[in-house]
C-alpha positions in Angstrom: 60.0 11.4 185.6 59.0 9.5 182.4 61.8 9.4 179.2 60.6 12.0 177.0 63.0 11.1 173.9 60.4 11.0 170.3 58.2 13.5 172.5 57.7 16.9 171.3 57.6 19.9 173.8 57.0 23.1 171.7 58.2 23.2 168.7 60.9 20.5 169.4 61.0 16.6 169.0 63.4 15.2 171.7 65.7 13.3 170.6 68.3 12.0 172.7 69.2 12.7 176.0 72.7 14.1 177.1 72.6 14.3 180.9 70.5 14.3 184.4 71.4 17.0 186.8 70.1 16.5 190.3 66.8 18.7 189.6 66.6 18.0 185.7 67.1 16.0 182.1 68.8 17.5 179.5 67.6 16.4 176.0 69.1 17.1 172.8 65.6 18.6 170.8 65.3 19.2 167.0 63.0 22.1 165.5 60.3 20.4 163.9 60.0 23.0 161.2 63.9 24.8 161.0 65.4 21.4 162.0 68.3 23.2 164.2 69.3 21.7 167.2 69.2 23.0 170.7 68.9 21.6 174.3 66.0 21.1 176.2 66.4 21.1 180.2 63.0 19.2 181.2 62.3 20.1 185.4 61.5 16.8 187.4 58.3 18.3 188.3 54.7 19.4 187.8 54.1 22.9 188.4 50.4 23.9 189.6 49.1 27.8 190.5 51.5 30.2 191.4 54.5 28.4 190.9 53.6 28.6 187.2 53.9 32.4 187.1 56.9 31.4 189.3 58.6 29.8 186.8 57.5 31.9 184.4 59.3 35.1 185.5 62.2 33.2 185.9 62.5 32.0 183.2 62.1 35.2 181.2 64.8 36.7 184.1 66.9 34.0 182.8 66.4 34.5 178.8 67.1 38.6 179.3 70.9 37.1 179.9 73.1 38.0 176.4 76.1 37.4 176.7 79.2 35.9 174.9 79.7 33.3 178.1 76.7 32.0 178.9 74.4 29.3 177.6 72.1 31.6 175.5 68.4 30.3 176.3 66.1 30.1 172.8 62.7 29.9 174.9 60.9 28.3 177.4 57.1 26.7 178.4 55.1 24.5 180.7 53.1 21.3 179.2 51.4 19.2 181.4 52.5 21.4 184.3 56.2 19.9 183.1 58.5 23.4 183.1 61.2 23.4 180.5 64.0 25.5 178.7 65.2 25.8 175.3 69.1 26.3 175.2 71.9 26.5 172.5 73.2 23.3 171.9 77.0 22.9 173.0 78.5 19.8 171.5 81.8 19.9 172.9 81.2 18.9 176.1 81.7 20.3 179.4 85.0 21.3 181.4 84.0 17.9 183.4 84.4 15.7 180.7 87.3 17.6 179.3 89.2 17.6 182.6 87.8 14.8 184.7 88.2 14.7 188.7 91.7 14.0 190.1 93.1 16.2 186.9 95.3 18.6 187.3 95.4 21.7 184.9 98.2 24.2 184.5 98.0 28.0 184.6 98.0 28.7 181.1 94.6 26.7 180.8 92.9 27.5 184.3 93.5 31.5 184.2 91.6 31.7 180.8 88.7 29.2 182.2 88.6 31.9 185.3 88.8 34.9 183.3 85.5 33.8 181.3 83.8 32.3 183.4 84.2 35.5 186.1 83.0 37.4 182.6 79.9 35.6 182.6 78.7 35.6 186.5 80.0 39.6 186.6 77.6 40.5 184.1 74.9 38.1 185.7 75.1 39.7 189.0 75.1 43.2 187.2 71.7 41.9 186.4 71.0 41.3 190.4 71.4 37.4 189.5 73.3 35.0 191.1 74.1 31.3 189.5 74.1 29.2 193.1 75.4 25.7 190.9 78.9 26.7 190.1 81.0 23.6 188.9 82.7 21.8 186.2 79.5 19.8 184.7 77.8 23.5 184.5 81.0 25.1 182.1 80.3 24.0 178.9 82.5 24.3 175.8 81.1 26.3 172.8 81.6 25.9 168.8 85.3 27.7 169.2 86.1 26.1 173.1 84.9 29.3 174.6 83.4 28.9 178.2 80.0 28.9 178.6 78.0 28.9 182.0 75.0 26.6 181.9 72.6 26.2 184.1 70.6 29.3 185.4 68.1 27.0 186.5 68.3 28.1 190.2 68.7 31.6 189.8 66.6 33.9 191.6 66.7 37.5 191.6 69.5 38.2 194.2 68.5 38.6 198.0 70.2 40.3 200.8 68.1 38.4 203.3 66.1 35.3 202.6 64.3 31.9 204.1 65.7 28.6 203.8 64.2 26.7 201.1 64.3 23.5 199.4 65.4 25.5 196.3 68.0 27.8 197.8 69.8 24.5 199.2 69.7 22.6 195.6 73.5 23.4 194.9 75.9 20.7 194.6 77.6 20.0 198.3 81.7 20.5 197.6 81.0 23.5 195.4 78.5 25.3 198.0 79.2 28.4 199.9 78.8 28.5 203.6 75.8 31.1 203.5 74.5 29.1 200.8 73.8 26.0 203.4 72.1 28.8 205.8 69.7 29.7 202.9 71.2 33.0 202.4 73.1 33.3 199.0 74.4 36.1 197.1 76.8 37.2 194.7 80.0 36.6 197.0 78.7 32.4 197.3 79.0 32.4 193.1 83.2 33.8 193.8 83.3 30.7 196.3 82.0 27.9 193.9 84.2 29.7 191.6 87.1 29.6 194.0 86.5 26.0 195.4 86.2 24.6 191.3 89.8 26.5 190.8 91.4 24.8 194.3 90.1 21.6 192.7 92.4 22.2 189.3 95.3 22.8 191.2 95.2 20.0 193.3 93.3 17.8 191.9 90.5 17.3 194.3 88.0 19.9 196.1 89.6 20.9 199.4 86.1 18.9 201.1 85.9 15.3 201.4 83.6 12.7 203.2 79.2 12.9 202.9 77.1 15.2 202.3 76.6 16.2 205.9 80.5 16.2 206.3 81.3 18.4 203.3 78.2 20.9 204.9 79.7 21.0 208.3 84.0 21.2 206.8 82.4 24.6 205.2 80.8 26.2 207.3 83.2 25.4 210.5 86.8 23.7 208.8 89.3 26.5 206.8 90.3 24.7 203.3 93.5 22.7 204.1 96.9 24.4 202.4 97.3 23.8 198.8 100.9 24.1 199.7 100.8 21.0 202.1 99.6 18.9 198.7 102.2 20.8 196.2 104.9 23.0 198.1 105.7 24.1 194.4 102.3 26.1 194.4 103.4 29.8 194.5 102.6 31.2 197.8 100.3 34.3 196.0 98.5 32.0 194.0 97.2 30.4 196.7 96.7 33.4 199.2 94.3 34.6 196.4 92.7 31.0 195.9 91.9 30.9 199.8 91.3 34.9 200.2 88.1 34.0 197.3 87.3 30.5 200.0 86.7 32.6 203.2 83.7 32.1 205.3 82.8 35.7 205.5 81.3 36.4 202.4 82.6 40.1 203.0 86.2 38.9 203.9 86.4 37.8 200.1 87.2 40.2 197.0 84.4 43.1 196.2 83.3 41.4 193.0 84.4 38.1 191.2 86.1 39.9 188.1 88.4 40.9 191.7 89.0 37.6 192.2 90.0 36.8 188.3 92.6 39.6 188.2 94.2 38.8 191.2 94.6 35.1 190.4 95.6 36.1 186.8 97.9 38.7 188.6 100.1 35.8 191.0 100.1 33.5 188.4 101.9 36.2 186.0 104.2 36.4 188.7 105.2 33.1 188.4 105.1 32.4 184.9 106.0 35.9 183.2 104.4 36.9 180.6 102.6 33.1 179.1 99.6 34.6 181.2 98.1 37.6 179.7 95.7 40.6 181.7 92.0 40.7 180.3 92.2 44.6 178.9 88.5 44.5 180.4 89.8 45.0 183.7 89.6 48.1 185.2 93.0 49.3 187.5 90.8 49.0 191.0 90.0 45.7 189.7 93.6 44.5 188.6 94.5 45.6 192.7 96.5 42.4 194.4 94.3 41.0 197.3 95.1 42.2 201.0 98.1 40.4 202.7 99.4 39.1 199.7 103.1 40.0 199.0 103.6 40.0 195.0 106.6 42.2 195.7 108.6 39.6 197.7 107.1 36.1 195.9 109.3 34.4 194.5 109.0 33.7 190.6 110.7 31.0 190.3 108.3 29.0 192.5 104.6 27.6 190.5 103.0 24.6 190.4 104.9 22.8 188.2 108.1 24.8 188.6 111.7 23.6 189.7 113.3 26.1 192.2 116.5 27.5 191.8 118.0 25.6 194.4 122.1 24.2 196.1 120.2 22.0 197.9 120.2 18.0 196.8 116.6 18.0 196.9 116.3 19.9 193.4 117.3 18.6 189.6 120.7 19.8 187.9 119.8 19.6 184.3 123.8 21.3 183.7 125.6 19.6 185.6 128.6 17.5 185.1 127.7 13.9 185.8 128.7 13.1 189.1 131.2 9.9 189.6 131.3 9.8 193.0 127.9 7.9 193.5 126.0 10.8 195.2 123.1 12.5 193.8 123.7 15.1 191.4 123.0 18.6 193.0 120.3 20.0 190.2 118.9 23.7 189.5 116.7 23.2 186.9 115.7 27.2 185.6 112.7 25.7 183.5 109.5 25.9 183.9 107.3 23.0 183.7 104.0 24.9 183.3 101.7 21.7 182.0 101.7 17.8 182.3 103.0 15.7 180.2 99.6 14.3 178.7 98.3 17.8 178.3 101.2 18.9 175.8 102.6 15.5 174.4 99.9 13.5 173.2 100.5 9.5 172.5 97.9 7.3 172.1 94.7 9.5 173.0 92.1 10.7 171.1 91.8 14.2 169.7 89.8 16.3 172.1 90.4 19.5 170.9 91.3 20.7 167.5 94.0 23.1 168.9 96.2 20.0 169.6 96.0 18.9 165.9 99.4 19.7 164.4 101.2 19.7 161.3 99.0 18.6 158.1 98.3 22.0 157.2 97.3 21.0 153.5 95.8 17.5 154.4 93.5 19.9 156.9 92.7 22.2 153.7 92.0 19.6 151.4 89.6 17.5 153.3 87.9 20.6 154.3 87.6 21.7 150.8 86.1 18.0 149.6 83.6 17.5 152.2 82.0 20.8 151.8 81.5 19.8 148.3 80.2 16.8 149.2 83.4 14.7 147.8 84.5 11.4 149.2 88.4 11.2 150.3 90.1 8.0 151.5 93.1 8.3 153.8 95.8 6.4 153.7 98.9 5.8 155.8 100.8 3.4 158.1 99.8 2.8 161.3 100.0 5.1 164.4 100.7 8.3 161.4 97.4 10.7 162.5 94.8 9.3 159.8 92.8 9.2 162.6 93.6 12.3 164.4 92.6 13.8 160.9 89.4 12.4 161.1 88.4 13.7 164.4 89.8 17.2 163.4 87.0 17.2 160.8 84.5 16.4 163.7 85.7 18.7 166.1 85.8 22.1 163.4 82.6 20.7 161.5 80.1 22.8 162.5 82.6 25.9 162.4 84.3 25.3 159.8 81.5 23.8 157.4 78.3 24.7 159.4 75.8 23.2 160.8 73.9 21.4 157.9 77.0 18.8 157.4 75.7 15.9 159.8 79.4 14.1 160.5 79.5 10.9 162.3 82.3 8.2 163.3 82.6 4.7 162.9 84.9 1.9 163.5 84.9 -0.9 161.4 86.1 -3.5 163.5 83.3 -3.1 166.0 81.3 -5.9 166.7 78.2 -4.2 165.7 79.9 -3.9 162.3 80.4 -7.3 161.6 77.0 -7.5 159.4 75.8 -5.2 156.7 72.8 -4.5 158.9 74.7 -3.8 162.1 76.8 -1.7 160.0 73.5 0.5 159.0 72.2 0.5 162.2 75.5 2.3 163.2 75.9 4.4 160.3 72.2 5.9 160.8 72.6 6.4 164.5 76.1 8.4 164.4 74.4 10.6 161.7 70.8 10.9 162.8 71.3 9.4 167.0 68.3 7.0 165.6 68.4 3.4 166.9 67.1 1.1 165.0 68.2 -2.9 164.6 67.6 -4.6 161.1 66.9 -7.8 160.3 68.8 -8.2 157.0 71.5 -6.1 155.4 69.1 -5.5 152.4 66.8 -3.9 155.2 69.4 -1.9 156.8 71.3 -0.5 153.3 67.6 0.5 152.1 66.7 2.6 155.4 70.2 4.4 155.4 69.6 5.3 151.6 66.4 6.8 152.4 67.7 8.5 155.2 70.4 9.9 153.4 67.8 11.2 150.3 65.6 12.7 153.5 68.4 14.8 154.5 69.7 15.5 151.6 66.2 17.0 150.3 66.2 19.7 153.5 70.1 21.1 152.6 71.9 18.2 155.4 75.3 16.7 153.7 75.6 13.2 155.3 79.4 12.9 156.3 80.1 9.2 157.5 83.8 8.9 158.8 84.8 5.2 158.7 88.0 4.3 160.7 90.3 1.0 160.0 88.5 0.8 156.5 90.2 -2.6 156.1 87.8 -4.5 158.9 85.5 -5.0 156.3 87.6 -7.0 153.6 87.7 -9.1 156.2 83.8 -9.9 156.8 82.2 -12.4 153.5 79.0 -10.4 153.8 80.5 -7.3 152.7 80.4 -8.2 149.0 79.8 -6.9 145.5 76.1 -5.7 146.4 77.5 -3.6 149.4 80.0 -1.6 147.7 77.9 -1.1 144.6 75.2 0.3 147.2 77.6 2.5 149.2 78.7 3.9 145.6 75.3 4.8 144.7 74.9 6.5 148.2 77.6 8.7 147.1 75.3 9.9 144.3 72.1 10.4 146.2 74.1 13.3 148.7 76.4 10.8 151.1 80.2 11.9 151.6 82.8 9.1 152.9 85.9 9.3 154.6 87.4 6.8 155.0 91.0 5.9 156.6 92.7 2.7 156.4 96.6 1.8 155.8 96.3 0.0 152.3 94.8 1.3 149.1 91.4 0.9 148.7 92.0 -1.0 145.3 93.3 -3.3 147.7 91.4 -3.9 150.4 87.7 -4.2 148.3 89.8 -6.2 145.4 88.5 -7.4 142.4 85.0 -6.4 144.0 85.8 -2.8 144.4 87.0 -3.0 140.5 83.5 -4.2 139.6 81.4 -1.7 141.8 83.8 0.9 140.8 83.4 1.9 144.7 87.2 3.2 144.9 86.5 5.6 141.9 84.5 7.9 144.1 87.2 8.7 146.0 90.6 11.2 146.5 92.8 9.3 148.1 95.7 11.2 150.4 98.5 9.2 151.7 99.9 10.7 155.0 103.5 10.4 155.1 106.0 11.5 158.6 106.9 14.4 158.8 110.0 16.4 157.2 112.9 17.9 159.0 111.1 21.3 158.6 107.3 19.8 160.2 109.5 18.1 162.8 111.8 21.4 164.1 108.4 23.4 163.6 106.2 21.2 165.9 109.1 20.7 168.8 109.7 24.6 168.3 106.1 24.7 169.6 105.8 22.2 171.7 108.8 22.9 173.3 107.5 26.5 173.9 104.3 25.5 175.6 106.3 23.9 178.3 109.9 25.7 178.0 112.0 22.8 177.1 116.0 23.3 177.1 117.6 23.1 173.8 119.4 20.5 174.5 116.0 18.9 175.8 114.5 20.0 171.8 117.3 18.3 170.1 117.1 15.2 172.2 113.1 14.8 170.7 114.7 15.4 167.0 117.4 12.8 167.4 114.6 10.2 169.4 112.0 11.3 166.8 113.0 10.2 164.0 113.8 6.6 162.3 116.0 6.3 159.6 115.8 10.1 158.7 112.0 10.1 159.1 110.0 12.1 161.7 107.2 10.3 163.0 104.7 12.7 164.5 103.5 9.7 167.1 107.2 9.3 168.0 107.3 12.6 168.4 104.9 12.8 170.6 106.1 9.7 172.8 109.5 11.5 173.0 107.9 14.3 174.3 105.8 12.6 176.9 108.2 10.7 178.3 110.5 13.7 179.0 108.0 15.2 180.5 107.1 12.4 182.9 110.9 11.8 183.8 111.2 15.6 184.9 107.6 16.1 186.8 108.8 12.6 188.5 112.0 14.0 189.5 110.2 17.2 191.3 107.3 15.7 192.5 109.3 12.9 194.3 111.8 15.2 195.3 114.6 12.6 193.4 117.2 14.0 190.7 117.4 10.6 189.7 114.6 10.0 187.9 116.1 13.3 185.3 119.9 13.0 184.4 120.5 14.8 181.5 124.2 14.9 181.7 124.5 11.4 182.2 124.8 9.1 179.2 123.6 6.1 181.3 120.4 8.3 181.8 119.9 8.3 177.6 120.9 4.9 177.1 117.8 3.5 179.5 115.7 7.1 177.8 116.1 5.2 174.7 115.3 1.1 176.1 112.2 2.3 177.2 111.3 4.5 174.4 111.5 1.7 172.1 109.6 -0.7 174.0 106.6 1.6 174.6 106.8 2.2 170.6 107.3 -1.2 169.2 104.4 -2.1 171.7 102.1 1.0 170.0 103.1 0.8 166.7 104.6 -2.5 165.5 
């Protein structure tokens, strides 16, 4: 089909597009007249006769759906027999991109997924619809990270008994149910999808491998292999009820997929106590364990990422004497490990999700407070200190936090495309507007981003440009006097910098900066580590999220900090590496790798500590 971005299709002008599915493109449109956002799924086809009214009453099947989990759809139409949908736009991505394939999630994040997602397709089939496309790149993210289910494109009105079509086939392979491929889907094949993406969180892959025809034939004829043969760890409930929702006979699974949410919600509580919390929505039938599974006699201290209690020498002794007679220490480590370490301890990563911001409570506040008066504010620190982290926080709570008329983008300043004042522009107007343009001059390029910013400012936008390592520019001879004298006077016509570098502006922009009087327009706020108080407060939580040991809390305080200093990237790095050393030990079945009586054990902690550290930071 042809590229429809600076098209219009009913009252929207498409402006970039933000995916392909396998039947349609997904374009980011703007309201010509209200110039809101939304997304525009474009069919790649041409609709002629009765397929029209087809789509038609479809459509308006699909747009009766209100509720708080699903993609709510604005409107739809046909032009040039080319079917689309209007959606809400959902900038945060999708569960794909958040948790890409071979991830493996714990608990505490896949029982909330489940829980609203089953919200959304129980309320669907309520409605006598059924989704058919269950997967990750359909469970989009909304403004506050709630779940959203995209893509009611194939829905039909629910069949007991049906032909098989073209359309009835169109889900993706590893996610389909068996009765699916025969071209007879109902509301049981959405608890299957459902139940196949969960298998895939656990283990980190979808229990179906090989082609297309492979994957068809392994689900209608092959039983999921064991998540226990990949993890042994995997409580023995949670996957009777993954497995139960995976059967072939649609009937042989649970009466309705809220069923199927409780009772996985239900093992996993058994494991993990009370860190996994009952929707009150439920009703008691529906909160019922699933047939043949024995809650009563699992045993809690098995999950995922759980070490048994154990005598055996297979298991880790975290209080154990150190053991001088050269055999393995016998371990029985009573803590739960209920998350990776990259998905609690964060070093070196971008921020994905504002929930994993901590600490810099009143830096949070204060650059909140400037940007929505349209303020500049210049951060400063040393390196590896979270100037960035702050920046993408802004991002990520934006359009919460400040709405949607504050337009914030990102750049870097030692990009390439930075290096001139005109690639700079070009940058500056596409992370704010997603127009691409290239300039021939710098003179061209300052001149279009002032107008742009005036446009905007004149219908009630705030232009927020983020600019990261501030001091790539000093560094450029074309970023002179003229520049910073411009970017000042953007300031006045409705632009709003932040900027983050680890010197004073005064000097970085020098003797030019005085001139322009560019560093006047600014606040600047110097992050600084953390005190004793930030740093006992952030392990306290961290600590919590994953039950750490005291002793295991104390050992991140004392590696933490650096000459009395906390620093929150050290932190961090403390953290992770803890983390890998005991998931290392279970998974490979090896006490070695996790000593924490033994000094020796410490000692090589701290080697590699510091050369992972000097190598990020120094």
């Amino acid at each position: 089909m042809s590229d429809f971005i600076g098209q219009q299709l009913g009252n929207y002008r498409l402006v970039r597009l933000l995916g392909q599915g396998g039947f349609a493109d997904v374009y980011l449109g703007e309201h010509i007249h209200l110039g809101t956002q939304a997304a525009l799924k474009v069919l790649r086809t041409r609709l002629v006769g009765s397929s029209m009214e087809q789509f038609r009453a479809e459509a308006r099947a699909i747009a009766s759906l209100v509720h708080p989990n699903i993609v709510r759809v604005l409107d739809f139409g046909i032009e040039d027999g080319i079917p689309f949908l209007v959606m809400d736009y959902a900038s945060n991505g999708t569960l794909r991109q958040r948790h890409p394939k071979g991830a493996f999630l714990p608990p505490t994040k896949i029982v909330p997924y489940v829980r609203q997602v089953a919200a959304a397709l129980h309320y669907a089939h309520d409605a006598q619809l059924i989704h058919r496309d269950i997967k990750p790149e359909n469970l989009l993210l909304g403004r506050k990270y709630e779940v959203l289910l995209s893509d009611f494109g194939l829905v039909l009105i629910a069949q007991t008994t049906g032909s098989q079509t073209t359309k009835e086939m169109a889900g993706t392979m590893p996610y389909m149910a068996p009765e699916q491929l025969q071209g007879k889907p109902r509301k049981a094949s959405d608890q299957y999808s459902l139940g196949i993406v969960v298998y895939e969180w656990i283990s980190g892959a979808c229990p179906f491998q090989g082609t297309a025809l492979e994957i068809a034939a392994q689900h209608l004829h092959v039983p999921p292999p064991s998540l226990r043969t990949k993890n042994p760890m995997i409580p023995l409930a949670v996957e009777e009820v993954v497995l139960r929702a995976l059967t072939k006979n649609p009937q042989q699974r649970f009466t309705n997929v809220w069923a199927f949410a409780a009772a996985l919600e239900q093992a996993c509580q058994a494991a993990w106590g009370g860190s996994v919390g009952l929707p009150e929505v439920l009703t008691s039938e529906e909160r019922i364990a699933p047939t043949g599974s024995s809650h009563a006699q699992h045993d809690p201290n098995e999950s995922i990422y759980w070490t048994r209690r154990a005598t055996d020498s297979s298991t880790i002794q975290q209080d154990a004497q150190v053991d001088t007679s050269g055999n393995r220490p016998a371990v029985s480590d009573r803590t739960p490990i209920q998350a990776l370490p990259d998905s609690t301890f964060l070093f070196n990563q971008s921020l994905l999700d504002p929930s994993e911001f901590y600490g810099r409570v009143r830096e949070r506040m204060v650059l909140l407070d400037r940007v929505r008066k349209g303020e500049s504010t210049s951060i400063v620190g040393s390196r590896r200190i979270g100037k960035t982290w702050l920046m993408q926080y802004l991002r990520l709570v934006a359009r919460e936090e400040l709405g949607s008329r504050f337009l914030v983008g990102y750049l870097d300043a030692t990009a390439q495309r930075c290096a001139t004042i005109a690639g700079f522009s070009a940058s500056a107007l596409e992370v704010l507007t997603t127009q691409k343009d290239e300039f021939t001059s710098g003179d061209e390029g300052l001149l279009r981003l002032e107008q742009t910013v005036r446009q905007l400012s004149s219908q009630g936008h705030v232009s927020v440009l983020c600019i990261d390592e501030f001091e790539g520019l000093s560094t450029r001879p074309e970023f002179d006097l003229h520049f910073f004298t411009t970017m000042r006077a953007l300031t006045q016509e409705g632009l709003c910098l932040v900027v983050v570098s680890k010197e004073p502006l005064i000097k970085i922009v020098g003797e030019k900066g005085k001139t322009s009087g560019f560093f006047n327009v600014f606040e600047q706020r110097k992050l600084a580590p953390f005190d004793l108080k930030e740093a006992q407060q952030f392990v306290q939580s961290k600590g919590d999220q994953v039950n750490l040991t005291e002793l295991e809390r104390q050992r991140i305080l004392g590696y933490g900090q650096i000459n009395g200093a906390y620093w929150p990237i050290r932190l961090q790095l403390v953290g992770k590496l803890l983390m890998e050393d005991k998931i290392l030990a279970l998974r490979e079945q090896e006490p070695h790798f996790y000593r924490p009586a033994d000094p020796a054990y410490w000692q090589d902690f701290q080697s590699r500590l510091e050369d992972i550290y000097r190598g990020a930071v120094l």
